[in-house]
Kinemage of the C-alpha trace (Angstrom):
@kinemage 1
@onewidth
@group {chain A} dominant
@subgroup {mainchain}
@vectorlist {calphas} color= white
{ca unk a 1} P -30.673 -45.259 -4.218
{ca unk a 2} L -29.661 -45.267 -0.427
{ca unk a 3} L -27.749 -43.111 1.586
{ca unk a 4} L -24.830 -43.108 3.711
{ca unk a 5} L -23.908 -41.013 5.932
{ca unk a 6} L -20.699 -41.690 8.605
{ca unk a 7} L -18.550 -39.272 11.186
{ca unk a 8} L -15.039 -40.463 12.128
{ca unk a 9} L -11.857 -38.681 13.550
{ca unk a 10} L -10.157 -37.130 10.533
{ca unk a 11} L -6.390 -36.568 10.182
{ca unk a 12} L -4.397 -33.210 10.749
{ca unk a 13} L -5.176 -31.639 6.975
{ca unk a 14} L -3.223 -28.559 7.903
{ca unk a 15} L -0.385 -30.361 9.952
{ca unk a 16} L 0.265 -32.749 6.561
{ca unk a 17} L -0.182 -29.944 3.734
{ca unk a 18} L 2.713 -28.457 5.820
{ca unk a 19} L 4.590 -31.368 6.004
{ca unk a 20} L 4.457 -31.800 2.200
{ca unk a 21} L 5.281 -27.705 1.363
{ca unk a 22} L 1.480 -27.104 0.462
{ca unk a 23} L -0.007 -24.074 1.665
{ca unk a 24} L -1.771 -23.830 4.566
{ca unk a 25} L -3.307 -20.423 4.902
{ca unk a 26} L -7.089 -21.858 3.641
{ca unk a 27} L -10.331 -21.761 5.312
{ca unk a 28} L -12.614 -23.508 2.629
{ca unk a 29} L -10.464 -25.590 0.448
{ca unk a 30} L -10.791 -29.271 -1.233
{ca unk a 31} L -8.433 -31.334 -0.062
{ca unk a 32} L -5.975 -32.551 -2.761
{ca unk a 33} L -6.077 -36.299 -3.623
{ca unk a 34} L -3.023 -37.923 -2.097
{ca unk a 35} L -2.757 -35.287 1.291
{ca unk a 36} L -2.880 -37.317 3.759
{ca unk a 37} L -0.666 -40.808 2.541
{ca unk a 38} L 1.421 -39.142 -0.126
{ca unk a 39} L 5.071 -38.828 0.360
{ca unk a 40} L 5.545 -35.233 -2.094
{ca unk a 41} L 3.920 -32.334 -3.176
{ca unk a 42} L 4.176 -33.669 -6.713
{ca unk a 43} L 2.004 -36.674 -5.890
{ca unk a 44} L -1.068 -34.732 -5.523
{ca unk a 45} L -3.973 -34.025 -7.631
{ca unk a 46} L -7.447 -32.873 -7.814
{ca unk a 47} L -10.482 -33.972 -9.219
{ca unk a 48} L -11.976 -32.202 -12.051
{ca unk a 49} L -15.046 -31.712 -9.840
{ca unk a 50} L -12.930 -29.600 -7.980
{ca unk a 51} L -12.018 -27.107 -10.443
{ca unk a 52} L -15.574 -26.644 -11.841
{ca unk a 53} L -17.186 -26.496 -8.497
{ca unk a 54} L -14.498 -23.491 -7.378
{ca unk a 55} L -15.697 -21.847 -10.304
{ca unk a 56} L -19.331 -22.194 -9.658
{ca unk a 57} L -18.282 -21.185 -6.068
{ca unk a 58} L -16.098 -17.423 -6.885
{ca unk a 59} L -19.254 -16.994 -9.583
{ca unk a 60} L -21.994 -16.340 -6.133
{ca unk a 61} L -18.647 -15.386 -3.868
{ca unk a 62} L -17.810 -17.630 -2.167
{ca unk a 63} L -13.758 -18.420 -2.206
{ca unk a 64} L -12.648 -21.433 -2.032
{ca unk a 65} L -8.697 -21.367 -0.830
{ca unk a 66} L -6.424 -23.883 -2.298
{ca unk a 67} L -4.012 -26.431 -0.534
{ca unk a 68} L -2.117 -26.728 -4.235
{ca unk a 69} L -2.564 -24.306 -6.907
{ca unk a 70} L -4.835 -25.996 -9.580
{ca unk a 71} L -2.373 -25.611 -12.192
{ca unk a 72} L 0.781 -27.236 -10.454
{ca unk a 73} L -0.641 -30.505 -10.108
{ca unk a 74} L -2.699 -33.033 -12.244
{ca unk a 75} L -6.371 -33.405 -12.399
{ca unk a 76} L -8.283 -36.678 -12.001
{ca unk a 77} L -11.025 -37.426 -14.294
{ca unk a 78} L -13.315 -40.135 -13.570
{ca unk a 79} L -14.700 -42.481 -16.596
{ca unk a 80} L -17.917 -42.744 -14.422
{ca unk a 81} L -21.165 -40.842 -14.442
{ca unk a 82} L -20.780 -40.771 -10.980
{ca unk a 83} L -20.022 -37.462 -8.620
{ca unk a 84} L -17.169 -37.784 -6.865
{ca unk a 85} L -15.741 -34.529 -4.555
{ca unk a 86} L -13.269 -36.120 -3.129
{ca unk a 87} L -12.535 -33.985 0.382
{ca unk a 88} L -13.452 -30.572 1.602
{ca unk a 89} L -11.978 -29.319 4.267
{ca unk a 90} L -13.693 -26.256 6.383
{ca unk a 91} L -11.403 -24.401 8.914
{ca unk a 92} L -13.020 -23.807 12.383
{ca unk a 93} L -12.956 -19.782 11.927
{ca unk a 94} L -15.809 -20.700 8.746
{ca unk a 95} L -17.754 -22.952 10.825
{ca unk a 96} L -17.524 -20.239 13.935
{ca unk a 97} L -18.043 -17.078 11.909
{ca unk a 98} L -19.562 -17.854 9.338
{ca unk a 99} L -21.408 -21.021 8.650
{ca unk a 100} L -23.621 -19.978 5.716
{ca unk a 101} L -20.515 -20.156 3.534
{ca unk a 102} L -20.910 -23.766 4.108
{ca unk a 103} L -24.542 -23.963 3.621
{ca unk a 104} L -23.854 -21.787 -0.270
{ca unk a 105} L -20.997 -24.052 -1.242
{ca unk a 106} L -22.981 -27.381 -0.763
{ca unk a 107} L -26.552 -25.782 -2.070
{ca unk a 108} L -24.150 -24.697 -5.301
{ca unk a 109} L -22.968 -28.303 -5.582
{ca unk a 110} L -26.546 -29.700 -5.060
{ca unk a 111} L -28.295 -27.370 -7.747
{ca unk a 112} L -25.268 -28.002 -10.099
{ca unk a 113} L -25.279 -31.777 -10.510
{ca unk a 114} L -28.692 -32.321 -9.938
{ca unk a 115} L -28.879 -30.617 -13.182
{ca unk a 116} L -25.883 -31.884 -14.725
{ca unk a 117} L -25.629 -35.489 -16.440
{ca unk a 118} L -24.542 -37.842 -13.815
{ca unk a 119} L -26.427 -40.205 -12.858
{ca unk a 120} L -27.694 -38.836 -9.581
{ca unk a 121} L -24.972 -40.537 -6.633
{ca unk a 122} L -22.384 -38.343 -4.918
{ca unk a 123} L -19.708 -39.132 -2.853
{ca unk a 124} L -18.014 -36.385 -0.832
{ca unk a 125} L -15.900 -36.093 2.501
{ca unk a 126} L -16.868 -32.585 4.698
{ca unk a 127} L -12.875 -32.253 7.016
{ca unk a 128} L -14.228 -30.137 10.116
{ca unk a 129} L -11.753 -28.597 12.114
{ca unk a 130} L -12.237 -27.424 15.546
{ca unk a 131} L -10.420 -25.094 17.786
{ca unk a 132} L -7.442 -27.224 18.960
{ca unk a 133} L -6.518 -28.191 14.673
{ca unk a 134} L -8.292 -32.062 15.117
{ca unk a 135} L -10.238 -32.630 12.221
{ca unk a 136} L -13.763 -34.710 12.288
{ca unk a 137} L -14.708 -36.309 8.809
{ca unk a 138} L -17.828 -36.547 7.607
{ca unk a 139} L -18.204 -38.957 4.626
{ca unk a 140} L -21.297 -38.921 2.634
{ca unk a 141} L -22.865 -41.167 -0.129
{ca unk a 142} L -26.038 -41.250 -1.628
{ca unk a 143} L -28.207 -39.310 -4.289
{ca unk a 144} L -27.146 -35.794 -5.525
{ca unk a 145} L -30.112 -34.599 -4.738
{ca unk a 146} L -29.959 -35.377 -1.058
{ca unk a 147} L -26.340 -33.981 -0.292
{ca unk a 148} L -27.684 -31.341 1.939
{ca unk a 149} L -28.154 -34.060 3.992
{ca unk a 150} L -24.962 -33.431 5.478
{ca unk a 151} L -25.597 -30.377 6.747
{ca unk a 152} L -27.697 -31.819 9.519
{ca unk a 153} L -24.434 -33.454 10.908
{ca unk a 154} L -22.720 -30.179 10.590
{ca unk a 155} L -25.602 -28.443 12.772
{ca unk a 156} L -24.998 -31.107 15.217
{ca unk a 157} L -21.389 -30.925 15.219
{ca unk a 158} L -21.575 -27.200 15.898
{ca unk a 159} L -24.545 -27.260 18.402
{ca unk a 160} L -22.583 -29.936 20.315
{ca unk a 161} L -19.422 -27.600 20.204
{ca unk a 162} L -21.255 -24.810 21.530
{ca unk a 163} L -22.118 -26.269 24.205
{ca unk a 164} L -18.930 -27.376 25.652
């Protein structure tokens, strides 16, 4: 198993969950399926990885906002093994004030589904936003085990801000 690990310039995720009526008062918050090209509210839906890692999450509190209530929209269930987050977006205040919540949330997912019975890729987005609302996507893909991985790119991301 390889990984993959990519940076590109994200889309507005608060500017578009406005646009559609979604809420926009989050600061850690998986970003529904259908956000950014969907034309309602009612198009959107969240994985069931989603649910289960909030839950994990509010269990060692950390709160994880939510774009779309859980319950007002459908949830996607995958037929693979595979681990599939889908988007998380993390609002600059987090990454400013207080990264560890960052750190938790993706140790929780690690330890979770290392244990857990898929069969050991993940695929998930990290939507960091920075002071002005532009949001930089970090897409990874690769074993479970390894999805800390990502948080190398977020240390870089923030050194880099720091010093501008």
């Amino acid at each position: 198993m390889h990984q993959n690990l990519s940076i590109e310039d994200g889309f507005n995720v608060r500017e578009r969950a406005e646009e559609l009526g979604c809420n926009t008062n989050v600061d850690i918050a998986f970003v529904p399926v259908g956000l950014k090209n969907g034309d309602s509210k009612l198009e959107l839906s969240y994985h069931e990885s989603a649910i289960t890692v909030s839950k994990l999450a509010q269990a060692e509190e950390i709160k994880l906002d939510t774009f779309v209530n859980y319950g007002e929209v459908e949830t996607t269930r995958l037929k693979s093994t595979e681990l599939f987050l889908g988007g998380i977006f993390v609002a600059f205040e987090v990454i400013r004030n207080n990264p560890g919540a960052v750190l938790t949330l993706i140790q929780i997912i690690k330890d979770h589904y290392s244990k857990a019975a898929v069969d050991g890729e993940a695929q998930m987005s990290l939507l960091i936003e920075d002071e002005n609302g532009s949001v930089t996507t970090l897409d990874y893909e690769g074993p479970v085990d390894e999805i800390d991985s990502i948080l190398d790119k977020v240390d870089e991301m923030t050194e880099n801000r720091k010093d501008d």
